[in-house]
N, C-alpha and C positions, 0 to 999 in steps of 0.2 A: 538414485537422487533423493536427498532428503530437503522438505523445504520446512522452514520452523516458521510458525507466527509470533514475530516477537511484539507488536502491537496489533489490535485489532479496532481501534477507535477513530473516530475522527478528529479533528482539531480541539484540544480539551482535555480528552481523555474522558473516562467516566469513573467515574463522579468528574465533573470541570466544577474545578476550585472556585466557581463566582457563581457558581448556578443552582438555585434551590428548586427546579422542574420537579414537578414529582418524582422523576426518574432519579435524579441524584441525590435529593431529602433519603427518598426511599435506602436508595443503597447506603448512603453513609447511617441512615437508622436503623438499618437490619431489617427493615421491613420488607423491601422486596426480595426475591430468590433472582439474584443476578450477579454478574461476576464483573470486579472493577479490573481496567482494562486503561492499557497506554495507546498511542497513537499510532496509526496504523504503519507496521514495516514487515515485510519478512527476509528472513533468509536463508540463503542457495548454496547448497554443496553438493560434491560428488564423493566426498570422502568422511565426511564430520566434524573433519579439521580446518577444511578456509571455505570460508565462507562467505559468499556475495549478497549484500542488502541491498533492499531495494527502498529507498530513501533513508536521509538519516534525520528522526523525529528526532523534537525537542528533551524525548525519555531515553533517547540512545543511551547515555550510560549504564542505565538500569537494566535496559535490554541487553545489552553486550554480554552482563554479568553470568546471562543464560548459556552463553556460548563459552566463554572461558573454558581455556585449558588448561588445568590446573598440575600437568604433569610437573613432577619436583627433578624431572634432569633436565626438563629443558630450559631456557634463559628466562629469569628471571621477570625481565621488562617482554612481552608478545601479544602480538596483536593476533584473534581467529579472522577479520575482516582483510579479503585481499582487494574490495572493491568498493565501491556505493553506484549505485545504480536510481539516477532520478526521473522520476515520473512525471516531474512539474518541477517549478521552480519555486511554490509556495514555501513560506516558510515554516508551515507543519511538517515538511520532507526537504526541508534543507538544514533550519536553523541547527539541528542536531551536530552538523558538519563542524561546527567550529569548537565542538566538542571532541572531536578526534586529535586533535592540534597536540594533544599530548603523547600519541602515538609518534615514528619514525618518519611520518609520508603519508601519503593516500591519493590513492586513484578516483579519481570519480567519471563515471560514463553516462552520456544521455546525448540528447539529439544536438544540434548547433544550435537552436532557438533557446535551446533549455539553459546552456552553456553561457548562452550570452546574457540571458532574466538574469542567472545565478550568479552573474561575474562579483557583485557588490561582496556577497556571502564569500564567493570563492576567491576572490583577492584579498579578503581578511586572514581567509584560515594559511593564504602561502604564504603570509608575514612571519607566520610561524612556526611551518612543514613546508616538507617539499606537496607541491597538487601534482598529480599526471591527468590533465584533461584529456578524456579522449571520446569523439564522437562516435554517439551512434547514427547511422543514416539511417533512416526510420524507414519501416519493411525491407530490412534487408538483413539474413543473418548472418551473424559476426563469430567467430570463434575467443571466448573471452581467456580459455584455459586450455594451451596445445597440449598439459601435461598429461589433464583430466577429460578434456576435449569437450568442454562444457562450453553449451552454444546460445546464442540469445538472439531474441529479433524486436527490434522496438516497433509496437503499435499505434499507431496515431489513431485518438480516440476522436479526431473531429473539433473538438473542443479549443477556441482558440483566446482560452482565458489566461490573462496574465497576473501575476502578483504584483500589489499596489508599488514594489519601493523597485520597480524593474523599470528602465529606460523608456519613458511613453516615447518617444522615439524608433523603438523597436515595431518595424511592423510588424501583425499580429499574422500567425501561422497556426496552419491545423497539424504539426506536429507538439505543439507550446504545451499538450498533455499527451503524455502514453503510457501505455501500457508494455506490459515483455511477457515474451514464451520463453522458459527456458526448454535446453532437451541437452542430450548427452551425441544427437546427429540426427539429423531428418525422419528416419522411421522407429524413433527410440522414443520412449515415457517423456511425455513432457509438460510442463505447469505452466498454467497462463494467468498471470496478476493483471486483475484491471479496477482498480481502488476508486476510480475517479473517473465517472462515464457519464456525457449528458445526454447520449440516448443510447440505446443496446441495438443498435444499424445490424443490417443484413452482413453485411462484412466481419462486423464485430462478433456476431453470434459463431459464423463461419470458421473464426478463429476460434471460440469454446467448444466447435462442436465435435474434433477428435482430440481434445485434452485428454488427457489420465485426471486432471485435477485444476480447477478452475476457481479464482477467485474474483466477488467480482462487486463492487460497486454497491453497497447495502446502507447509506448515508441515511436517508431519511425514508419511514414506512410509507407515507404521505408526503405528496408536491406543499401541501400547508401548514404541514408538521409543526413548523415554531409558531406560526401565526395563533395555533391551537391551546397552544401552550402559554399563549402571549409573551412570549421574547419577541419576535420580531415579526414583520411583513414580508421579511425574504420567503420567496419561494423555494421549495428543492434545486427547481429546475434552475432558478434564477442565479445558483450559484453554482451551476456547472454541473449538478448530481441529479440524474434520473431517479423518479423515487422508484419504492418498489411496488406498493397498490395501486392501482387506478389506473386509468386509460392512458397508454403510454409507460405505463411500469414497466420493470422488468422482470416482473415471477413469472409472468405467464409464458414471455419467451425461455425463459430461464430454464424451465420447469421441461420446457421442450427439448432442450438440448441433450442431444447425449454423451456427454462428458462422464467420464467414469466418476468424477465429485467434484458437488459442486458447493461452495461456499459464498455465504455473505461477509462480509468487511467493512472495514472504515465506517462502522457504525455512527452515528451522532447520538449527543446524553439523549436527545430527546426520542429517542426510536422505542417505540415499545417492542422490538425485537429482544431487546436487552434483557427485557424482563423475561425468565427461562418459562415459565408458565402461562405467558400472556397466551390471549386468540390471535393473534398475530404472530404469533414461533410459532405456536402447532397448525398454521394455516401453509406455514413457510416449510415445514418438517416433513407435513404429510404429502408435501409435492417432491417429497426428494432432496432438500434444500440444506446444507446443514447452517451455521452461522459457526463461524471462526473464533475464537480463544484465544488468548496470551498463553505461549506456552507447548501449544498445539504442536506436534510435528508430525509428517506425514513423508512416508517413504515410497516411491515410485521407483518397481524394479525392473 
C-alpha cells in the first residue's frame, strides 16, 4: 500500500495568503527554515496507479499534478483518482470537488450525515459530471476495490460539528467528522487518517494502536494558539481540534501508542511545529513523532 500526502495544512495553507503571523512573514521572507505546504489530503493505492483521496482541498488541482500519469500510450484525457473520500463536509475538504467537474464522473464516499452537509457542493459538481454517492456506515468495513481488495472503515471522531452553509435543519450527529483505516484485509498493513479530532478518546487511540502508520490531528500546538498571535479568541478546542500541548493534548497519548509511524497533520499557519528547528518539533521528534510534508510517500508492505 502506498499513501502519499498531497497536503499537510490546515484551512489556508501556509503561508495563507491574508495572514502576516510571524509564521507566514517568516516563510514568505526566507527567514524561517520551514516548508510551504497546501491543505491537508492524502492519497491511497494498492498499485500507484488509482488512487483514493481523502477529501478534495481547495489545492486539489495542484496536488493531482503529483499523481499524474504521464504514460504517452495511454488516453490522452485520465484521471489517477478512482474515489474522494470525506472526512467532514467543511469546505477545506470539499470545495476542492467542484474542481473535478472537468474529469468524466467521480465517486465520492463518506457517512449519510456527511452526504447530506455536502449535498449544496455535490449537487453543483452533478450539473456537470456524473456524482456516484455512496455511503459509508461508519465502523463498519467496506470493501472500496474487489480488483485490488482495498478495504476502508469510517471512524467517527465524536465530533459533531457542522459547516456553516449545511442545512441547520440537519440534526447534528457524532459521525458529521471521521476518520478512515485503510488495509488491503483485516490482518494486513494498514493506515489510519484522523486530520480532525476534538479529543484523542480511549477508542480513538485503540484504533492508532496496531496501525503500520498513523496520521493524526496536529492543528494547533496550543488550545490559545491564535489568541497568542492575536488573530483571534477562538480556541483550538473551540473549533473542533484538540491541541497538541497541554493538559488534554495529544503528544502524550500519542507518544504512547504503538503504531509503527506516527505523524502530525493538517497543521495551522500559526503552529510553531511548522518551523523545522523550533523547541516545539524537536519536543514532538524526540517522542517518536514525525510531522507530515507535501509530497511525502510512504509504502506499507
Amino acid at each position: 500500500m502506498w499513501i502519499r500526502v498531497l497536503g499537510s495544512a490546515a484551512g489556508g495553507g501556509f503561508p495563507q495568503w491574508n495572514c502576516a503571523c510571524p509564521n507566514c512573514a517568516g516563510v514568505r521572507a526566507g527567514t524561517l527554515t520551514a516548508r510551504t505546504r497546501t491543505q491537508a489530503s492524502i492519497a491511497v493505492s494498492l498499485d500507484r496507479t488509482r488512487w483514493y483521496l481523502v477529501n478534495a482541498t481547495p489545492d486539489v488541482n495542484g496536488q493531482l499534478n503529483a499523481l499524474a500519469d504521464d504514460d504517452p500510450e495511454g488516453p490522452v484525457r485520465r484521471s489517477p483518482v478512482e474515489a474522494v473520500l470525506l472526512t467532514d463536509a467543511e469546505l477545506d475538504h470539499t470545495a476542492g470537488l467542484l474542481s473535478l467537474r472537468e474529469g468524466t464522473g467521480i465517486a465520492v464516499y463518506t457517512t449519510a450525515w456527511i452526504h447530506r452537509a455536502s449535498a449544496p457542493i455535490l449537487d453543483v459538481l452533478a450539473a456537470y459530471v456524473p456524482v456516484e454517492r455512496t455511503e459509508l456506515p461508519a465502523g463498519r468495513s467496506v470493501c472500496l476495490d474487489l480488483q485490488s481488495g482495498l478495504y476502508c472503515r469510517a471512524i467517527p471522531t465524536g465530533s459533531t460539528k457542522r459547516p456553516k452553509y449545511a442545512d441547520p435543519q440537519l440534526p447534528a450527529d457524532e459521525a458529521a467528522v471521521v476518520g478512515y483505516r485503510f488495509s488491503r484485509g483485516p490482518d494486513r498493513p494498514a493506515v489510519v487518517y484522523l486530520p480532525c479530532v476534538p479529543e484523542l478518546t480511549d477508542p480513538l487511540v485503540a484504533e492508532l494502536s496496531d496501525a503500520d502508520c498513523a496520521f493524526v490531528d496536529g492543528t494547533c500546538w496550543s488550545d490559545d494558539e491564535l489568541s497568542r498571535v492575536g488573530l483571534s479568541a477562538k480556541t483550538s478546542r473551540s473549533m473542533g481540534h484538540a491541541p497538541v500541548s497541554g493538559p488534554g493534548g495529544t503528544l502524550a497519548r500519542l507518544a504512547a501508542v504503538g503504531a509503527g509511524r506516527r505523524l502530525y497533520t493538517h497543521l495551522n499557519n500559526t503552529n510553531p511545529l511548522l518551523v523545522e528547528d523550533s523547541a516545539q518539533r524537536r519536543e514532538v521528534e524526540s517522542a517518536g513523532i514525525d510531522i507530515a510534508y507535501d509530497g511525502l510517500e510512504i509504502e506499507l508492505k
